[in-house]
C-alpha positions as CSV (number, residue, x, y, z in Angstrom):
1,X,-10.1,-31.5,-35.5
2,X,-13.6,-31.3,-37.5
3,X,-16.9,-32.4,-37.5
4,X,-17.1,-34.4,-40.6
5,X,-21.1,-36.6,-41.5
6,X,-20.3,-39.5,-42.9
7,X,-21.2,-42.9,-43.1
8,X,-20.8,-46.0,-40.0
9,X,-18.3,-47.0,-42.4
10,X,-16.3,-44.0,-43.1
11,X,-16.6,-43.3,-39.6
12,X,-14.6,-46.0,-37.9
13,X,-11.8,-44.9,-40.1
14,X,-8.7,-43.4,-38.8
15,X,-8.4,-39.0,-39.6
16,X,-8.0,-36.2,-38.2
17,X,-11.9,-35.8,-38.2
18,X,-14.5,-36.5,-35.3
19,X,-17.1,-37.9,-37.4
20,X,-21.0,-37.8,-37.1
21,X,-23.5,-40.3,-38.5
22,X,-27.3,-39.2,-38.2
23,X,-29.2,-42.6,-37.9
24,X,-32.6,-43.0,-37.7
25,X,-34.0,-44.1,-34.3
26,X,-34.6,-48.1,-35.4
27,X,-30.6,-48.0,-36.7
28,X,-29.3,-46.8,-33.0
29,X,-28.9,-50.4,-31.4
30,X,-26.9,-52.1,-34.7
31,X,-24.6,-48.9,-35.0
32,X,-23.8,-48.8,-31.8
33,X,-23.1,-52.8,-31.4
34,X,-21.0,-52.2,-34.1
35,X,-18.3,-49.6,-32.6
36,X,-18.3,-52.1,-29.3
37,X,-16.9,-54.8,-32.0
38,X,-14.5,-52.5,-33.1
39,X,-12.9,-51.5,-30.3
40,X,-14.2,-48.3,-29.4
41,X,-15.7,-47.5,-25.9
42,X,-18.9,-45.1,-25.2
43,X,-17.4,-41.8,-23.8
44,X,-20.6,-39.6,-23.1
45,X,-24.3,-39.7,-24.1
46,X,-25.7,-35.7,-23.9
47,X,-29.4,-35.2,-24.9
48,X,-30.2,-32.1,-26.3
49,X,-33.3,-30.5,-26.0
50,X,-34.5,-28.7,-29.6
51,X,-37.7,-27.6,-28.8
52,X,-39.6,-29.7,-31.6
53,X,-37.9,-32.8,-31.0
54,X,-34.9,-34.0,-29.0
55,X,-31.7,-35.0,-30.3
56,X,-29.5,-37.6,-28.1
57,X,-25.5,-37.7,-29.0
58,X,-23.6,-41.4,-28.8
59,X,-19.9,-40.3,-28.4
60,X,-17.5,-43.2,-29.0
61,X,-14.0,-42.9,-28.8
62,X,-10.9,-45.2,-29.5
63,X,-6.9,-44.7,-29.8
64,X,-3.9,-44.8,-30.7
65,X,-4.7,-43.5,-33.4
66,X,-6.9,-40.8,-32.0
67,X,-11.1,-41.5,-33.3
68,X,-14.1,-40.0,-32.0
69,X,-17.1,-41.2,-33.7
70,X,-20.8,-39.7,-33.0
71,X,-23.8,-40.8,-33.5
72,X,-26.9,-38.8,-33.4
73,X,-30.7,-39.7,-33.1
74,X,-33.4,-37.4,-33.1
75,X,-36.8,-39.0,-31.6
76,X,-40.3,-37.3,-31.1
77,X,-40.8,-34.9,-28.0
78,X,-44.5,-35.9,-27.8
79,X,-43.4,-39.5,-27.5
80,X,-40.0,-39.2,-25.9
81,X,-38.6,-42.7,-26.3
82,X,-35.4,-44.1,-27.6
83,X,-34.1,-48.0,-27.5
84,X,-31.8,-49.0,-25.2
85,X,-28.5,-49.9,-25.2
86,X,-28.4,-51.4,-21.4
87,X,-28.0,-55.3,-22.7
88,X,-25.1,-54.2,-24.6
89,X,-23.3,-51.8,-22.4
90,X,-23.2,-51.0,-18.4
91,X,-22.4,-47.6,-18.8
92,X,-24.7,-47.3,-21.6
93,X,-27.9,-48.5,-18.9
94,X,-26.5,-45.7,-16.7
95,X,-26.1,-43.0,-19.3
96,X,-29.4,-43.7,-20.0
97,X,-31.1,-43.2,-16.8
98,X,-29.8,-40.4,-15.7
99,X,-31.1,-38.9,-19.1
100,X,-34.4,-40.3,-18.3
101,X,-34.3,-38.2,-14.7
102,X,-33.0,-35.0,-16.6
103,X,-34.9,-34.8,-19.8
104,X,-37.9,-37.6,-19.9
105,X,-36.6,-39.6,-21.9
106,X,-37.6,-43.0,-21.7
107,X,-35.1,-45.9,-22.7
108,X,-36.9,-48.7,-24.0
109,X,-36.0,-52.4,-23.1
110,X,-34.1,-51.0,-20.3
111,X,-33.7,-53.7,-17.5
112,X,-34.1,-51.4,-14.4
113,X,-35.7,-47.9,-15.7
114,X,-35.4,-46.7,-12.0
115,X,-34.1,-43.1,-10.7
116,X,-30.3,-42.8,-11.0
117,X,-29.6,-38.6,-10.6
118,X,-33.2,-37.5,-9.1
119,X,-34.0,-38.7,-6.0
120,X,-37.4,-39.9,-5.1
121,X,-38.3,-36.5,-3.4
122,X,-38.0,-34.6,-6.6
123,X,-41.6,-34.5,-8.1
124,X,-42.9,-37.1,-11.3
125,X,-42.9,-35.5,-14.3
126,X,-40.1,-32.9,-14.0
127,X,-37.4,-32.5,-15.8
128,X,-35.1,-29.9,-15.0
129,X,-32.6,-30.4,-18.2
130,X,-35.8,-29.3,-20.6
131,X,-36.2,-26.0,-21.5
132,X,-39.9,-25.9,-20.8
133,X,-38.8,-27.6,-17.3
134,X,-39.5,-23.7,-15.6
135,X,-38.1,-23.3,-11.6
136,X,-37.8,-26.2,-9.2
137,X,-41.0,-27.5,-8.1
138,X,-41.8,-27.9,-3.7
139,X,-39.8,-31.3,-3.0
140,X,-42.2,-34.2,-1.7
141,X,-42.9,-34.3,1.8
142,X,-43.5,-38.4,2.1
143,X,-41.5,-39.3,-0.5
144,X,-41.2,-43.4,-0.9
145,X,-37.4,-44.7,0.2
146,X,-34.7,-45.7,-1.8
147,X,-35.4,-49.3,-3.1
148,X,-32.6,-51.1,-1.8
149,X,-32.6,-54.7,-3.0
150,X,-32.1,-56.6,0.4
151,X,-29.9,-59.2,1.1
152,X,-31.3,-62.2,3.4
153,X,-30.2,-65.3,4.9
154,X,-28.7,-67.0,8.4
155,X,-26.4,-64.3,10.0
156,X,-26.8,-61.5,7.7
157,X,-27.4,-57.7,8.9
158,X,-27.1,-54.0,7.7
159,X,-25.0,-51.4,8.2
160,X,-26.0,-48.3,6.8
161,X,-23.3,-45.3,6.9
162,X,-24.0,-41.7,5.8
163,X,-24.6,-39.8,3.6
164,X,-23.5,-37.6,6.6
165,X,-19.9,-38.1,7.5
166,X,-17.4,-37.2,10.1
167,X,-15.0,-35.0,8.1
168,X,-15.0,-32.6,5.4
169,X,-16.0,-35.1,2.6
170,X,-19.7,-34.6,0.5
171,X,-22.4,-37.0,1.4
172,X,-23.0,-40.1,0.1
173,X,-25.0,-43.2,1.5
174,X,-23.4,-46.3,1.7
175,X,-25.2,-49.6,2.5
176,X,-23.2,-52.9,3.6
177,X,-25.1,-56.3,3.8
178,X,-22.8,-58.1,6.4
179,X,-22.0,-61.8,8.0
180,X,-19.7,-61.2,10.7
181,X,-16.9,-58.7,9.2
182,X,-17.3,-59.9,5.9
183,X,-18.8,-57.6,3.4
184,X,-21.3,-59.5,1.3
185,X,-22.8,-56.9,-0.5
186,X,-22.3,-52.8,-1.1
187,X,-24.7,-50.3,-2.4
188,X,-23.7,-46.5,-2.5
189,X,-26.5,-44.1,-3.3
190,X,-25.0,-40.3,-4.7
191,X,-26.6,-37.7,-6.1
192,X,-27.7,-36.0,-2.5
193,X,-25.7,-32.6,-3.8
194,X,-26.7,-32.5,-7.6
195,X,-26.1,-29.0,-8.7
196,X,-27.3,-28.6,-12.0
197,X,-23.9,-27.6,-13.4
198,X,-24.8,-28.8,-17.0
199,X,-27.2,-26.0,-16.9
200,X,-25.8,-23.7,-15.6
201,X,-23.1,-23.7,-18.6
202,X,-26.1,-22.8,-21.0
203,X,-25.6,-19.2,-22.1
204,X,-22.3,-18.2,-20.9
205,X,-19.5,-17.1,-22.7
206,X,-16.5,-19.5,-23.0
207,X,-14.6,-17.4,-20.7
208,X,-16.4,-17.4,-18.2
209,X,-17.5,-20.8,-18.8
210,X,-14.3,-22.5,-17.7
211,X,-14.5,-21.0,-14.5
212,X,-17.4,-22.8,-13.8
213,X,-15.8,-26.0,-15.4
214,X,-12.8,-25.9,-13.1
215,X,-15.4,-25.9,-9.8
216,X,-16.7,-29.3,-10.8
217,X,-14.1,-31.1,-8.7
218,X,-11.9,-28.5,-7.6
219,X,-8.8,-30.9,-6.9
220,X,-9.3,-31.8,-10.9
221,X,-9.3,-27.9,-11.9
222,X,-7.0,-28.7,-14.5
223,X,-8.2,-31.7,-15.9
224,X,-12.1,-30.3,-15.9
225,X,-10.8,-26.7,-17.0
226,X,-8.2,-28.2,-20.1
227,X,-11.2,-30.5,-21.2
228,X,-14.0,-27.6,-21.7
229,X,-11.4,-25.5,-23.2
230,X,-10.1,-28.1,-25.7
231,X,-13.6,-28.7,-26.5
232,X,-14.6,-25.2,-27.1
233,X,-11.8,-24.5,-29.3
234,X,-12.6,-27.7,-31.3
235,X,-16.0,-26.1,-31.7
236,X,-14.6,-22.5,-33.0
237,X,-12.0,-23.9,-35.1
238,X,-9.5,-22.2,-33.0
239,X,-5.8,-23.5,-33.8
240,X,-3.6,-23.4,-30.6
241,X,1.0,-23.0,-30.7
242,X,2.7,-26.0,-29.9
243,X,3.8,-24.1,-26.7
244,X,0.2,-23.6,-25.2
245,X,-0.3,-27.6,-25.7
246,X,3.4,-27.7,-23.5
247,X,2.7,-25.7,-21.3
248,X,-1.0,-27.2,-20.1
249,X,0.4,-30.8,-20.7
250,X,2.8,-29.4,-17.9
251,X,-0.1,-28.5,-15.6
252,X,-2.2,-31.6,-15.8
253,X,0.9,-33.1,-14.6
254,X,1.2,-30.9,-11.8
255,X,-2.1,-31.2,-10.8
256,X,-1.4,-35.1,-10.8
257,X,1.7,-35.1,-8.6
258,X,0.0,-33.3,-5.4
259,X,-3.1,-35.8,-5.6
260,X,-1.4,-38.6,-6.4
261,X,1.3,-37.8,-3.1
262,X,-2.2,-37.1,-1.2
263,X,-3.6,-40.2,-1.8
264,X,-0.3,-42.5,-1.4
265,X,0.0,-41.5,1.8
266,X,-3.3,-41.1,3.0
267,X,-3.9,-45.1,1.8
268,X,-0.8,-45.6,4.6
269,X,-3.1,-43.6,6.9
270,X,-5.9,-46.0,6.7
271,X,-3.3,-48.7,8.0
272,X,-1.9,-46.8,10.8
273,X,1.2,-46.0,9.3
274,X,1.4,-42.2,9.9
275,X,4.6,-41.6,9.7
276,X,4.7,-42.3,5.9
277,X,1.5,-39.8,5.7
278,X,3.2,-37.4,7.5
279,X,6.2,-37.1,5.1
280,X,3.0,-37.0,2.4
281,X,1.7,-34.2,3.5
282,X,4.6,-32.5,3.9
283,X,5.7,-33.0,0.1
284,X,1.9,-32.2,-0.7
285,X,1.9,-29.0,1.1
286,X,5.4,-28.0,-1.1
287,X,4.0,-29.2,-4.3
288,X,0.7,-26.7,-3.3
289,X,3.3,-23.9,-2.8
290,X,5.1,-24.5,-6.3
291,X,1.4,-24.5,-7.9
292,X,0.3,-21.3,-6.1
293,X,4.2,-19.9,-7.5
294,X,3.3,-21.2,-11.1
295,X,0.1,-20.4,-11.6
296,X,-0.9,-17.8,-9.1
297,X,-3.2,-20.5,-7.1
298,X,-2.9,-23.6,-5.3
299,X,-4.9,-25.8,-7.1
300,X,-3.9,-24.5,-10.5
301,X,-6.7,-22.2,-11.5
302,X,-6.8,-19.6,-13.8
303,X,-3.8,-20.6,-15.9
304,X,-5.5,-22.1,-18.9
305,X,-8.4,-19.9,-21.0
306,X,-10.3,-21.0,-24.1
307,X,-7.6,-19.9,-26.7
308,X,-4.2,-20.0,-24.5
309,X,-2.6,-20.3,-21.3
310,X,-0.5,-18.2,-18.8
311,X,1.9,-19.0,-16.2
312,X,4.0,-17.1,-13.7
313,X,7.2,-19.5,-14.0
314,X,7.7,-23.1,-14.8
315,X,9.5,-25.5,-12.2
316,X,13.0,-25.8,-12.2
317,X,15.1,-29.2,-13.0
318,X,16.5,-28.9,-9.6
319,X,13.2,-28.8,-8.1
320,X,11.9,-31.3,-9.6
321,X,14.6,-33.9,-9.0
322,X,14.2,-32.8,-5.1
323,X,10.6,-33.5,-5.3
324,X,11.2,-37.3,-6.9
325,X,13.9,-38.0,-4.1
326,X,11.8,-36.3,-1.2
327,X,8.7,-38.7,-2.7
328,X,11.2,-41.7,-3.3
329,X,11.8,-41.5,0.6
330,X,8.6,-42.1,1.7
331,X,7.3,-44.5,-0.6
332,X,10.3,-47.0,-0.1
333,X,9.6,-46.6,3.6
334,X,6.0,-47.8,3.0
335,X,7.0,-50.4,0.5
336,X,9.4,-51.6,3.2
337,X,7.0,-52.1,5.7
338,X,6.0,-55.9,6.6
339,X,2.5,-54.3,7.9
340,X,1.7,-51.8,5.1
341,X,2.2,-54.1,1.9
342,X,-0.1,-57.1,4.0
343,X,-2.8,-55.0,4.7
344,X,-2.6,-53.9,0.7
345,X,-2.5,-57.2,-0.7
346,X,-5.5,-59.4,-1.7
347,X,-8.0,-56.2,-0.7
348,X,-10.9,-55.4,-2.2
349,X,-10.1,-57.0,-5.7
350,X,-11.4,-55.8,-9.2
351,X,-10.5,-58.5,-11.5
352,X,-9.7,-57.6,-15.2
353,X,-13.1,-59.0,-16.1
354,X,-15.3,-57.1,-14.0
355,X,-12.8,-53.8,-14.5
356,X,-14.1,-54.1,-18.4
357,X,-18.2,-55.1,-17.9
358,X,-18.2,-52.0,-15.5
359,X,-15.9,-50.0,-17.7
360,X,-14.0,-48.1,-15.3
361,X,-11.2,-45.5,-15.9
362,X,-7.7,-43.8,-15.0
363,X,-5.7,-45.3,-11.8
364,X,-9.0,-48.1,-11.4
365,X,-8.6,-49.5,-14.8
366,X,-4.9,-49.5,-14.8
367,X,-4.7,-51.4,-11.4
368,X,-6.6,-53.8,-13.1
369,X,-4.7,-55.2,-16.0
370,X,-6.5,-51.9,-18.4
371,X,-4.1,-49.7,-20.6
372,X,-6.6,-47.1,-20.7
373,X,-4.9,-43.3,-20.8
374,X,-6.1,-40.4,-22.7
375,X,-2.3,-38.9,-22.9
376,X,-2.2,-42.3,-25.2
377,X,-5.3,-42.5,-26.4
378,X,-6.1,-39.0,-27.6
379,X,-3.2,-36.8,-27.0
380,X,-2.5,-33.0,-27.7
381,X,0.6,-32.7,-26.4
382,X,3.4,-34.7,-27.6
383,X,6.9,-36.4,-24.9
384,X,10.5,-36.7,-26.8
385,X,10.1,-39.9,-25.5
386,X,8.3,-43.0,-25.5
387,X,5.4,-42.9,-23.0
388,X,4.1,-45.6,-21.6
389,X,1.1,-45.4,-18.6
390,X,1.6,-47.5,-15.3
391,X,0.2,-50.5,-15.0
392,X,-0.5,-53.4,-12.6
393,X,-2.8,-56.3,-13.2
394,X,-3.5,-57.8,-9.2
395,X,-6.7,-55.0,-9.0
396,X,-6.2,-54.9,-5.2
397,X,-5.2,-52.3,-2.9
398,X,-2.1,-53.0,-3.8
399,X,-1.8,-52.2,-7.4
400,X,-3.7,-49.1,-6.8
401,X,-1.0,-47.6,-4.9
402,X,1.7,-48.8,-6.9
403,X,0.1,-47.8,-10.0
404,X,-0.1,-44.0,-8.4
405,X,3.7,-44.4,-7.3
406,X,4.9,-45.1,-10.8
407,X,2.4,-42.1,-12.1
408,X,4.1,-39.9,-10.1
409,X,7.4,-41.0,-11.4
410,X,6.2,-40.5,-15.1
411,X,4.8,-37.1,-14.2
412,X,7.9,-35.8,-13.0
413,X,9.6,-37.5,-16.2
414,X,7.1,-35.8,-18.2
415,X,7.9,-32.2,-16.3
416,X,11.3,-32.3,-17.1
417,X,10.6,-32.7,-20.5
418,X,8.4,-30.1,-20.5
419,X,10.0,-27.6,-18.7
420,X,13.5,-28.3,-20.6
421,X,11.8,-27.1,-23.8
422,X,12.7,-23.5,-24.9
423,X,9.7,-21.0,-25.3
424,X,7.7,-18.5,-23.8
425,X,5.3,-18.5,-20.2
426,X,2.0,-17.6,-22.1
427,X,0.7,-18.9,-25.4
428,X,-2.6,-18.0,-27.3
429,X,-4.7,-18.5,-30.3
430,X,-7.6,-16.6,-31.8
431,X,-10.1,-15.0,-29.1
432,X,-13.0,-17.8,-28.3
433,X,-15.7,-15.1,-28.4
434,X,-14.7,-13.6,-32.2
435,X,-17.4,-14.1,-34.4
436,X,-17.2,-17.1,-37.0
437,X,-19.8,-20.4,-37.2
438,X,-21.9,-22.5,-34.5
439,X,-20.5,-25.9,-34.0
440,X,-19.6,-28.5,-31.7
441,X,-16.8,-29.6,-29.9
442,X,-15.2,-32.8,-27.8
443,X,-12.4,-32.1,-25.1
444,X,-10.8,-35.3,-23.5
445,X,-8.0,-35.0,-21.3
446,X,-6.6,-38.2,-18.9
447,X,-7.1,-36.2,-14.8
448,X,-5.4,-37.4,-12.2
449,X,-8.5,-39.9,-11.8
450,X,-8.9,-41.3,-14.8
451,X,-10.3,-39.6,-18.5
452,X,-12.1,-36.4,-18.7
453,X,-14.6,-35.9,-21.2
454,X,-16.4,-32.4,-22.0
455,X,-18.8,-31.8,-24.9
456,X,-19.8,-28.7,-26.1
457,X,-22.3,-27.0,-28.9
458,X,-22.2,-23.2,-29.4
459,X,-23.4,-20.4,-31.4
460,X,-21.8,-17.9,-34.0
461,X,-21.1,-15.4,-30.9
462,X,-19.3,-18.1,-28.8
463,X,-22.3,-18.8,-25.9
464,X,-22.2,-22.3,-25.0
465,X,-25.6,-23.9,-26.2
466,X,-25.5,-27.2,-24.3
467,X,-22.4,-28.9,-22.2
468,X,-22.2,-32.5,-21.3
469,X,-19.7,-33.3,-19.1
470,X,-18.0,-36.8,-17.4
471,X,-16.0,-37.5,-14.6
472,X,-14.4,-40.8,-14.7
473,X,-15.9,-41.2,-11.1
474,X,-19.2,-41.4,-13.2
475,X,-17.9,-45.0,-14.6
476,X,-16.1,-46.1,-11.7
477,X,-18.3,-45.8,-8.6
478,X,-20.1,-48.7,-9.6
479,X,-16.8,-50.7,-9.5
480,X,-16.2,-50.3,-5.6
481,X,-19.0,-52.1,-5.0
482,X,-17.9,-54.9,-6.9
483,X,-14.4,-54.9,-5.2
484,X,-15.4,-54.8,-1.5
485,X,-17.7,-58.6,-2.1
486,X,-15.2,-60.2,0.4
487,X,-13.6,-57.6,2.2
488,X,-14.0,-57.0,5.5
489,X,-16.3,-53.5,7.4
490,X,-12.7,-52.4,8.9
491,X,-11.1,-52.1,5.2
492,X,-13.8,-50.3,4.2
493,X,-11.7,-46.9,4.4
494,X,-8.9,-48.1,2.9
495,X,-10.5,-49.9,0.0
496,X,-12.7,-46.6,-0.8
497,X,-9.3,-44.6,-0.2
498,X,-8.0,-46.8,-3.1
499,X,-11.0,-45.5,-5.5
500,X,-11.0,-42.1,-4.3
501,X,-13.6,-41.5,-6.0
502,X,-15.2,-37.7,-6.7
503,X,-19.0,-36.8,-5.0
504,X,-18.9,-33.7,-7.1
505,X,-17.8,-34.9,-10.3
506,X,-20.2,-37.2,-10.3
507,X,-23.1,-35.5,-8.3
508,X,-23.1,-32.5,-11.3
C-alpha cells in the first residue's frame, strides 16, 4: 500500500493507496467533519516535531473496503496552536490533550484543556516529546491534586481505591462517588507509569524496534509486534509471500485464544465460581505450552520480524479440536449455572449509543451492538471462508463474555484453516534495513482487545524517525466509567474484569 497526496475528494475514494491531504491549519475542522460523515473513524493523531515548525498527522480509517485517509497540518512552533476537534469527536478531545502534555501544543476551542498523560508533578513548560525538550526536569515537591470534579448531595460519599493494588496489576487510581452500594459516578486517573516508549522508538533500527514494540503490553506481543512491523514495511515498500501473512494471521490468533480463556474464566472468578476458573487455567497454562513449542516463547515473541516470520511448528488439527472441546467443557458449565449468568446479566451496561460517542474498540464495541474488527476492516490475511466477528448487542457483562466465547470458537476456526494450508515454517521479504527511500507507514492489526494501530516515519537507512502508537485500551478506558453509573461497589471487579483493560498500553 502507498502514500499517495491527493485531494479530500480523491481521498475518500476506495484504492489500494493510503492517501494524504496537506490542509492548511484554517481547513483542519471542515476536512475532518467531513470523514466523520462519511463513515470513517479517527485511528491516531501523532505530532511530529520538525524543528522549524510542527506537523500533526489526522489518521482516519474505514473498511470493507480497506481506506486510510491522512491529513496533515503544519502550524508555527513559535505559536504552537491548532483548532480543535473536541466538539466533534471524544477521542479527538483526548488525542489532543495528551499531545498538548507531550509536545505543547495547544488545541484551541478545546472544552477541558486540562492534563491527560503528565501528571501535575511534572513541571509547566516541559515537553518531553520535543526535541529541544533535553533530560527530565526535578518533579514538583507540592504539586496541586488531581481536580476531581465532586459529586454532592444527601447520602453521597467517596471511595477512593489505588493506584496501589493488592496483586500483580500496574497502578491506576480509581475514584467511586457512592449512595449506599450504588455507584453514581467513576473516575479512573492512569498515566502513574508513563514510559516514554514513543521515544524511545526514535533512532532504532526496525529490528530492534519491534522488540521494544512487543513490550508495550506483553500479553498483546503479537498484536503490538505484527502492527509496527506491518507499518514499517508499508513505509520501505517491502512486499511480503502470502505465507508470512498465514503464518502471523495464525499467531494473532494464538495469542487471542490463551487471553481470551484467561479472562472467561477469571470473569467466573469474580462470581465465586472457581471451579469453572480452574479448568481456565488449566487450558491456559496448555495453550502457553503450545506457544512456547511454536514460537520458542510463551507469549509469542520473537516469531514475527520486519520483513518475515519464523516458527518452530504449527499446531496440529488434532490439537486444536482438543483444545475447542476441553474449552467447550468449561464454558457450558458456566453457561449452565443459575448463579453465574445472574450475576452477568443487566451489569455494568454500555448501551450502543454511548459505545459509539466514546468510540470504543475490539470485545467492548462488539458487546455493544459495534461490528468493529480490523481482520474485516483492514485485513492482510485472507480465510477460505466467510468471516464474520462475534457479536452481542445487551453491552453488559454478559455479552462480554459471550462475545469472547464465540471469539475463541472463530479463532480456532480460523487455526485450522491456517494450519491446513500447505507451505513452509518461515517466510520473508526484502531486509527492512536495505537502503531505498524515507517514507511512512500505517500498521493496523484487530489484538485480542480490540484494534491496534502503529504509525511509523523513517529514513533512507531504515531508523525509525517518529512512532505513534494506540492501544484500544486508549479509547475504551473512558467507557468503564460510563458502564459502572448503576452498578453496585461489590461488582466493581467483575465489571472492570469485563473491560480488561491494558495500564501499559495505555500508560506508554
Amino acid at each position: 500500500m502507498s502514500t499517495t497526496p491527493c485531494t479530500l475528494d480523491e481521498a475518500m475514494r476506495p484504492g489500494p493507496a493510503r492517501a494524504v491531504v496537506e490542509l492548511p491549519a484554517t481547513g483542519l475542522v471542515d476536512a475532518a467533519g467531513a470523514m466523520w460523515t462519511a463513515g470513517f473513524r479517527l485511528a491516531l493523531v501523532a505530532a511530529h516535531d520538525e524543528d522549524d515548525r510542527f506537523r500533526i498527522v489526522y489518521l482516519f480509517t474505514a473498511g470493507p473496503p480497506d481506506r486510510r485517509v491522512e491529513l496533515h497540518v503544519h502550524i508555527d512552533r513559535q505559536q504552537p496552536s491548532v483548532l480543535s476537534l473536541a466538539h466533534l469527536s471524544f477521542p479527538a478531545s483526548r488525542f489532543e490533550r495528551e499531545m498538548r502534555d507531550l509536545f505543547g501544543i495547544d488545541p484551541s476551542g478545546h472544552p477541558m484543556p486540562r492534563r491527560l498523560v503528565l501528571h501535575n508533578h511534572w513541571p509547566e513548560g516541559w515537553h518531553p516529546m520535543r526535541h529541544d525538550a533535553g533530560p527530565a526536569p526535578a518533579m514538583v515537591d507540592d504539586a496541586a491534586p488531581y481536580p476531581f470534579i465532586d459529586v454532592e448531595g444527601p447520602g453521597v460519599y467517596e471511595i477512593p481505591v489505588g493506584p496501589v493494588h493488592a496483586g500483580l496489576i500496574e497502578p491506576g487510581h480509581f475514584r467511586f462517588w457512592v449512595v449506599g452500594e450504588t455507584i453514581l459516578k467513576m473516575k479512573a486517573r492512569l498515566w502513574f507509569v508513563h514510559k516514554g516508549i514513543e521515544r524511545l522508538f526514535e533512532g532504532r533500527a526496525a529490528r530492534p524496534g519491534v522488540e521494544l514494540a512487543e513490550r508495550i503490553s506483553g500479553d498483546s506481543a503479537v498484536g503490538h509486534g505484527l502492527a509496527f512491523c506491518l507499518a514499517v514495511e508499508e513505509a520501505r515498500g517491502m512486499a511480503l509471500p502470502t505465507r508470512a501473512h498465514e503464518l502471523r494471521a495464525a499467531l494473532l490468533e494464538l495469542e487471542r485464544l490463551y487471553n481470551h480463556v484467561a479472562d472467561i474464566g477469571a470473569l467466573c472468578n469474580d462470581v465465586g465460581f472457581g471451579l469453572a476458573n480452574a479448568r481456565a487455567l488449566t487450558l491456559r497454562e496448555r495453550l502457553l505450552r503450545l506457544n512456547a513449542e511454536v514460537t520458542g516463547h510463551r507469549l509469542l515473541r520473537g516469531a514475527i520480524v520486519p520483513g518475515g516470520v519464523e516458527l518452530a511448528r504449527l499446531p496440529r488439527p488434532d490439537e486444536l479440536d482438543d483444545i475447542g472441546a476441553q474449552f467447550r467443557d468449561f464454558t457450558d458449565l458456566a453457561r449452565s449455572s443459575g448463579i453465574v449468568m445472574d450475576r452477568f446479566t443487566g451489569t455494568a451496561v454500555l448501551g450502543t449509543t454511548h459505545a459509539d460517542e466514546i468510540g470504543v474498540l475490539g470485545v467492548v464495541a462488539r458487546a455493544s451492538g459495534r461490528s468493529l474488527d480490523a481482520r474485516v476492516s483492514h485485513p492482510f490475511a485472507h480465510p477460505r471462508g466467510e468471516f464474520r466477528p462475534a457479536s452481542q448487542d445487551t453491552g453488559d457483562v454478559l455479552g462480554r463474555f459471550l462475545v469472547r466465547c464465540d471469539e475463541v470458537g472463530a479463532s480456532l476456526a480460523l487455526l485450522g484453516d491456517y494450519v491446513d494450508r500447505d507451505g513452509p515454517l518461515a517466510a520473508h521479504g526484502p531486509h527492512p534495513e536495505r537502503d531505498g527511500n524515507g517514507g511512512s507507514g500505517a500498521g493496523i492489526v484487530e489484538g485480542w482487545r480490540g484494534t491496534i494501530v502503529h504509525r511509523v516515519e523513517v529514513d533512507p537507512t531504515g531508523r525509525l524517525r517518529r512512532v505513534k502508537v494506540v492501544d484500544p485500551s486508549f479509547f475504551n478506558w473512558p467507557a468503564l466509567s460510563v458502564a459502572l453509573t448503576d452498578t453496585i461497589v461489590p461488582d466493581f471487579p467483575l465489571a472492570n474484569k469485563s473491560f480488561n483493560l491494558s495500564y501499559a498500553g495505555n500508560d506508554l
